[in-house]
Structure formats: C-alpha cells, structure tokens
PABADREN-555833 format. One line per field, with one value per residue (C-alpha): residue in three letters; z, y, x. Coordinates in steps of 0.02 Angstrom, whole numbers. Example, Ala and Ser with C-alpha at 12.3 -4.5 7.8 and 13.67 -1.06 7.14 Angstrom:
2
type	[ALA	SER]
z	[390	357]
y	[-225	-53]
x	[615	684]
***
This chain:
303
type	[UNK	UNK	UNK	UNK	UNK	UNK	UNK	UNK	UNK	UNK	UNK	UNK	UNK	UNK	UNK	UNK	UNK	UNK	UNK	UNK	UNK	UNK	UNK	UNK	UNK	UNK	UNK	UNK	UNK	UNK	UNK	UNK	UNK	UNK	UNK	UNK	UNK	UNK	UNK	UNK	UNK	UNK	UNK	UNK	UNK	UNK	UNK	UNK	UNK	UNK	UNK	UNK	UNK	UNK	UNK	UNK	UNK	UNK	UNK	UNK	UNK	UNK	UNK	UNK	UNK	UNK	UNK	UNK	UNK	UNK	UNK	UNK	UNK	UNK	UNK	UNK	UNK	UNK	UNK	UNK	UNK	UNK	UNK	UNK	UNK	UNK	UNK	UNK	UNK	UNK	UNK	UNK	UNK	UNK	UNK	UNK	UNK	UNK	UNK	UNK	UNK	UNK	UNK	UNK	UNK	UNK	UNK	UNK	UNK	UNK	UNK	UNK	UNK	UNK	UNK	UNK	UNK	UNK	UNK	UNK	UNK	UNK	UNK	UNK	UNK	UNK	UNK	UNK	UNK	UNK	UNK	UNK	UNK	UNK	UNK	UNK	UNK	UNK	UNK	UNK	UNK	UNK	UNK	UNK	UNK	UNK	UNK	UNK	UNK	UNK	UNK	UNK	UNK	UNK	UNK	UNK	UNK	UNK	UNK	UNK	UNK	UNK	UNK	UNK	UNK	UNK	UNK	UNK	UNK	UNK	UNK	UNK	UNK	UNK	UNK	UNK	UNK	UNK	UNK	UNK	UNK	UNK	UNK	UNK	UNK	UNK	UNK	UNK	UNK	UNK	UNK	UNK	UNK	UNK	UNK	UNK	UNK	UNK	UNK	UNK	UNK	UNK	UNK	UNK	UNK	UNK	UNK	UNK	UNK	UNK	UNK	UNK	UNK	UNK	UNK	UNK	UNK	UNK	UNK	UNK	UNK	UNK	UNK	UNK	UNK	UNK	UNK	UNK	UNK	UNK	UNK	UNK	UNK	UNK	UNK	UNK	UNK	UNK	UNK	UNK	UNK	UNK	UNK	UNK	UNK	UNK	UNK	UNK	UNK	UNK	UNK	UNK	UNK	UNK	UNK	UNK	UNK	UNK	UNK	UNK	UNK	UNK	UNK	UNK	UNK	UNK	UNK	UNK	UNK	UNK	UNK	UNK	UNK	UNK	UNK	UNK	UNK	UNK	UNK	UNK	UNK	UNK	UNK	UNK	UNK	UNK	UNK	UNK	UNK	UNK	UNK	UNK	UNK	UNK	UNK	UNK	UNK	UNK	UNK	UNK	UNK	UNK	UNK]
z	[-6314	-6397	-6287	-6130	-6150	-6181	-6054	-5863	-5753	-5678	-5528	-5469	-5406	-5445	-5605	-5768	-5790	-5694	-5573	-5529	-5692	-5788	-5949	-5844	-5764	-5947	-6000	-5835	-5870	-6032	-6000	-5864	-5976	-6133	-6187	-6267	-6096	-6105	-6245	-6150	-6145	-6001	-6070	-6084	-5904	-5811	-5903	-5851	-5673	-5672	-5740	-5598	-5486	-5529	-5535	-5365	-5303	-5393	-5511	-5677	-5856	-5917	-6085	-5991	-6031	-5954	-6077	-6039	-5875	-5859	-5989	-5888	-5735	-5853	-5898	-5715	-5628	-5770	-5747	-5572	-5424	-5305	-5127	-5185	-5323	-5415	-5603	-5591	-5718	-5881	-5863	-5691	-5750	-5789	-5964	-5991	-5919	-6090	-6214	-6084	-6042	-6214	-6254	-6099	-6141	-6327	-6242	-6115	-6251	-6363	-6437	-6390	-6239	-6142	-5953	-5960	-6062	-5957	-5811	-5906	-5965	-5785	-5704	-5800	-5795	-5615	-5633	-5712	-5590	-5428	-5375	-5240	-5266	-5404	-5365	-5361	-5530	-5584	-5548	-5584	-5774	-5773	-5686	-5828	-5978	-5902	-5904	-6057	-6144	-6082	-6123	-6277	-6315	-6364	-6529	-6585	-6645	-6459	-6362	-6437	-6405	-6250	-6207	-6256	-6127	-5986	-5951	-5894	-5746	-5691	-5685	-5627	-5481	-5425	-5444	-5321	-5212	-5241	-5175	-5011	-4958	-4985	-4906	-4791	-4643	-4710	-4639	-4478	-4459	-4585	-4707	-4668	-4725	-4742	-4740	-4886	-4824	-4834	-4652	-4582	-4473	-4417	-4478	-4545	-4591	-4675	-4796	-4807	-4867	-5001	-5052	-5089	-5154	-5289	-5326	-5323	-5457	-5557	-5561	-5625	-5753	-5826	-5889	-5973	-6136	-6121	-6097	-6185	-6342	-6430	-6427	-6488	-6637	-6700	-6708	-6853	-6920	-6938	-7058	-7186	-7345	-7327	-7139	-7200	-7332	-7230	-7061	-7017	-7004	-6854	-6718	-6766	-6822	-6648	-6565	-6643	-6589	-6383	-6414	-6471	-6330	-6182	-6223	-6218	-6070	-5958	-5947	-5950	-5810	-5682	-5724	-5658	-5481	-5439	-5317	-5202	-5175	-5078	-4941	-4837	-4656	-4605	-4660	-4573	-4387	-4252	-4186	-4359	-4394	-4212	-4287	-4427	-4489	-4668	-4751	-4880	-4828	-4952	-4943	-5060	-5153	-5185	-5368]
y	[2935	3105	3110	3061	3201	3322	3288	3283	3148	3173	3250	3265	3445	3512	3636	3530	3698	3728	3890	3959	4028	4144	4042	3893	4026	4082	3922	3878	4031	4024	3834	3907	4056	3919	3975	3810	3740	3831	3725	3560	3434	3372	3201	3250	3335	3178	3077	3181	3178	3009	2968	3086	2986	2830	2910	2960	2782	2693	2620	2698	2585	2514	2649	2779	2936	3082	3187	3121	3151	3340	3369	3299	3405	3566	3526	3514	3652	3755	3712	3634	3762	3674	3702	3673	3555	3612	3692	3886	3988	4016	4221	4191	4068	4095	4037	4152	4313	4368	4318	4393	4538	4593	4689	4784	4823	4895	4981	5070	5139	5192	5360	5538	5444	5547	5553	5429	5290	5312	5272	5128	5057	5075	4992	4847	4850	4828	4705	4589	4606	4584	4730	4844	5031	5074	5247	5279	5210	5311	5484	5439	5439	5556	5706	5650	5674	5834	5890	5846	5912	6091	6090	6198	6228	6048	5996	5880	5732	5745	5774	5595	5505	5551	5534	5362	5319	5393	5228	5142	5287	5265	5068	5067	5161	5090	4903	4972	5028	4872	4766	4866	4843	4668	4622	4755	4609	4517	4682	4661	4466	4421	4275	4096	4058	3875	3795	3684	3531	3636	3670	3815	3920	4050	4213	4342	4538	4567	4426	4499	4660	4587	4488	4633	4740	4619	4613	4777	4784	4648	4732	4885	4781	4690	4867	4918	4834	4841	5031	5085	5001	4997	5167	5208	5056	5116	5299	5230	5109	5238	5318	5202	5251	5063	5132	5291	5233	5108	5165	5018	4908	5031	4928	4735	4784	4896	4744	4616	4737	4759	4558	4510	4643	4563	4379	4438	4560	4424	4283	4395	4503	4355	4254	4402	4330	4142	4092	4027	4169	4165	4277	4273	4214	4337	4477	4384	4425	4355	4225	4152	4152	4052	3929	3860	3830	3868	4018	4042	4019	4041	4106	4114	4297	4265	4341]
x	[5636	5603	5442	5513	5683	5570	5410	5479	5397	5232	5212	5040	5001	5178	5228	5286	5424	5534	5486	5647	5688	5597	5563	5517	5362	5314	5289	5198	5081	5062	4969	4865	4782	4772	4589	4578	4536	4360	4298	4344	4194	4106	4159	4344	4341	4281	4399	4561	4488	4493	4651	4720	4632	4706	4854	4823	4788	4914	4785	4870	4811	4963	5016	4985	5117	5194	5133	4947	4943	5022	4872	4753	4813	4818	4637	4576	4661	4622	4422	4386	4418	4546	4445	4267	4284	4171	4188	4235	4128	4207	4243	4320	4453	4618	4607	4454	4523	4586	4463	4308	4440	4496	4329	4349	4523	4460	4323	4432	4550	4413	4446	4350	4268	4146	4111	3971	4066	4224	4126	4023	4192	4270	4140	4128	4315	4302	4145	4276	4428	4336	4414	4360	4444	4323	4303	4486	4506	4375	4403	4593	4527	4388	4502	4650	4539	4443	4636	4667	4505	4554	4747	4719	4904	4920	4885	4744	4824	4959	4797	4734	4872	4895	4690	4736	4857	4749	4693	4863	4923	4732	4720	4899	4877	4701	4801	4922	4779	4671	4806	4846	4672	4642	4796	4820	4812	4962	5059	5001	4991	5132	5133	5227	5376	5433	5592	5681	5572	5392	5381	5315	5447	5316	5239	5356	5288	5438	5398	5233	5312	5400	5266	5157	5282	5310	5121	5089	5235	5159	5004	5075	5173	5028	4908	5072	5103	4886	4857	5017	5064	4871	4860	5040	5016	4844	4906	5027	4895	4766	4864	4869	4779	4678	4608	4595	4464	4397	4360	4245	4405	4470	4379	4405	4585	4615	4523	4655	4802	4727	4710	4881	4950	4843	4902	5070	5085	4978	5101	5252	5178	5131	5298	5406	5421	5408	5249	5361	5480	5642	5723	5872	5825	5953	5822	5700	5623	5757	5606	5609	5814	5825	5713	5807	5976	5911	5994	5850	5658	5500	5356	5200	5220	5013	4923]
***
C-alpha cells in the first residue's frame, strides 16, 4: 500500500514526476544523470528491455510492480539511444556527463594556468560538449587572464580569486553563442506547438524565441554554481593549517568540491523550465490562434 501511494502507475514513455512543478523536474533529472546506470550489466539491460516489451504487448508476468517497471524504463532511456536503438557510449550519456565532466571542470579552474593549458583545458572542454564556438570560448578566457596577469594594482591573493572565476563569464557566453548557432533555423522556420490533445497547430517563431531564450538561460545557469562556487570554497579551504601542511590534498579535495558542485548545479539547471513549455495562444502568430480554441499551447523548449 506504502509502495503503491508512493510509486504512480506506469506509463510507458511518460515522466514518473510530475513536470509541471519544479520538484517534480528535479526528481525527473536527478534519475536521468543517476551514474549508477553506467555500471548496468548487459544481462540486466536485456532484461528491462524485455519487461518493457511485454509491457508493451500486454504480455506483463503476473507480480510484476510499478516500481519495476519505471526502473526498467530509467535503465533503458538512460543507456539505449531512442532513434537508433542502439547503446549510446558511456561519456555521451546523460548519466555519464558528470563523472567524465568533473575532471574537466577541476582542470579548467586550476590555479596559475598558462596560455597553453587554458587552451588544452578548453579544447577538451569543448571535445566533451559537442559544441561548435570553440574559438569564442577560447579567446573569451585567454584575453581575461592576459587582463588579469597585467592588473598590477590588484593584490595577489584578489588577482587569484578572480583568475579563478575567469572560466564561468567565458563558458557562459560561448553557451549563449553555441546555442544561437545550432538553432539559429528554429528563428526562421519556428518550432510546433501542439494543442492539449498533442496535435500539432503549426509552426510558431515566436515559440521558437522563447524556447531558446530559456536555453540560452539554462545554459548560463548550469557553469554557475560550476565556475563560481569552487573557486570561492577552496580560497577558504586552503587556508586551513591541515592544507597548508599538506598541499598534496589540494587537488583530490578541490576535485571532491567541483564534484559535489557539478551534481548539484546539473539537475537544478535543466529542471528550471519544463520540456514541454506553455504559452498563451494569444501571443501566438494569428494563423495559429485561428486554429484552435485552446488558450494555452506547448511546445518542446529542447536541451
């Protein structure tokens, strides 16, 4: 009774949360980055892909729970790529984009960096992300710390810190970049927008606006507790007589710190807007408020 009050019923392909509220996305999230999902076994895999299968078909073994089968589902989507079907390689999934991303993070906010490991760290930065404005992000940083390297008047332990939070105005502002350009076409052919049943009313570039205007502010979310809050933590922590006389626990305890600070800022970052976001048809091109006698339309904000 306990189980069933707090596990809703199955729904194949749907959320278990519930997406319009906040929480409901943060718990929705934090399933999808689970690492625990890249040590799954080829034996467990097959057998939660075939228990949504039976599922599917109506086949389901009699004992079969709620609980089961939203594990199963968080299993597969988390491993198997929905188009192609087949298994998505470990760094590129969801679950595996903090544990593989974390020692890029620690690299990037290494202290008294020089041109060349800037660059290195950059680069594999942008290795990672799939992203395509890597000379922006670049000489955002490089120009920042060659600024910062020849203000003189400020003292050494200000000019640290603040060498240290170069990296967030520079990743920042090549997400907002990165995101213009790979969806630059939504502005000119617009995304669809579907009424309260799931059908599609048309192509709206106003709903494309929005859409991108809350990614590009999710992206710029996400770097922050990342880029800002190591730095300002392991200025404090440094000064503690145990770090001062130990200096080789510096990098697995400013490792542990970008770590805890990814996990969190992930999840909260992506669970800011719903996927399916709403907007008044009234905003809405005229073709597409003729077409319904809905009030409220979605459309998919994208990642």
């Amino acid at each position: 009774m306990a189980e069933s009050a707090a596990c809703p019923a199955f729904q194949l392909g749907k959320p278990r949360y519930d997406q319009s509220s906040f929480l409901g996305r943060l718990k929705h999230f934090v399933e999808i980055i689970d690492p625990s999902t890249l040590f799954v076994s080829e034996r467990r895999l097959t057998e939660c892909i075939k228990l949504l299968d039976e599922f599917k078909h109506g086949k389901l073994p009699p004992g079969v729970s709620d609980l089961q089968l939203w594990e199963a589902q968080k299993v597969t989507q988390a491993i198997i790529h929905p188009d192609t079907g087949e298994k998505i390689f470990m760094p590129f999934r969801m679950s595996g984009y903090v544990p593989f991303g974390t020692p890029i993070v620690v690299g990037l906010l290494l202290p008294n960096q020089t041109v060349v490991s800037t660059i290195f760290w950059q680069w594999l930065n942008q290795s990672h992300n799939a992203c395509v404005n890597y000379s922006n992000r670049n000489a955002t940083k490089v120009g920042l710390n060659v600024l910062i390297q020849k203000a003189n008047r400020l003292s050494p332990a200000t000019r640290m810190i603040i060498q240290r939070l170069i990296p967030f105005p520079a990743v920042a502002s090549a997400n907002i970049c990165n995101v213009g350009l790979m969806r630059h076409n939504e502005l000119s052919e617009g995304v669809d927008v579907l009424d309260e049943n799931g059908n599609i009313l048309g192509s709206s570039k106003i709903a494309a606006k929005h859409a991108i205007m809350e990614t590009a502010f999710t992206r710029v979310v996400l770097p922050m507790p990342i880029f800002v809050l190591p730095p300002i933590i392991m200025s404090y922590l440094e000064k503690l007589p145990l770090l001062q006389m130990n200096r080789r626990l510096l990098l697995p305890i400013h490792s542990l710190v970008c770590l805890a600070t990814f996990s969190l800022s992930l999840p909260l970052a992506i669970s800011l807007f719903p996927q399916m976001s709403q907007i008044e048809v009234s905003q809405l091109e005229p073709e597409i408020a003729m077409a319904t006698d809905c009030k409220v339309v979605t459309y998919n904000k994208g990642l």
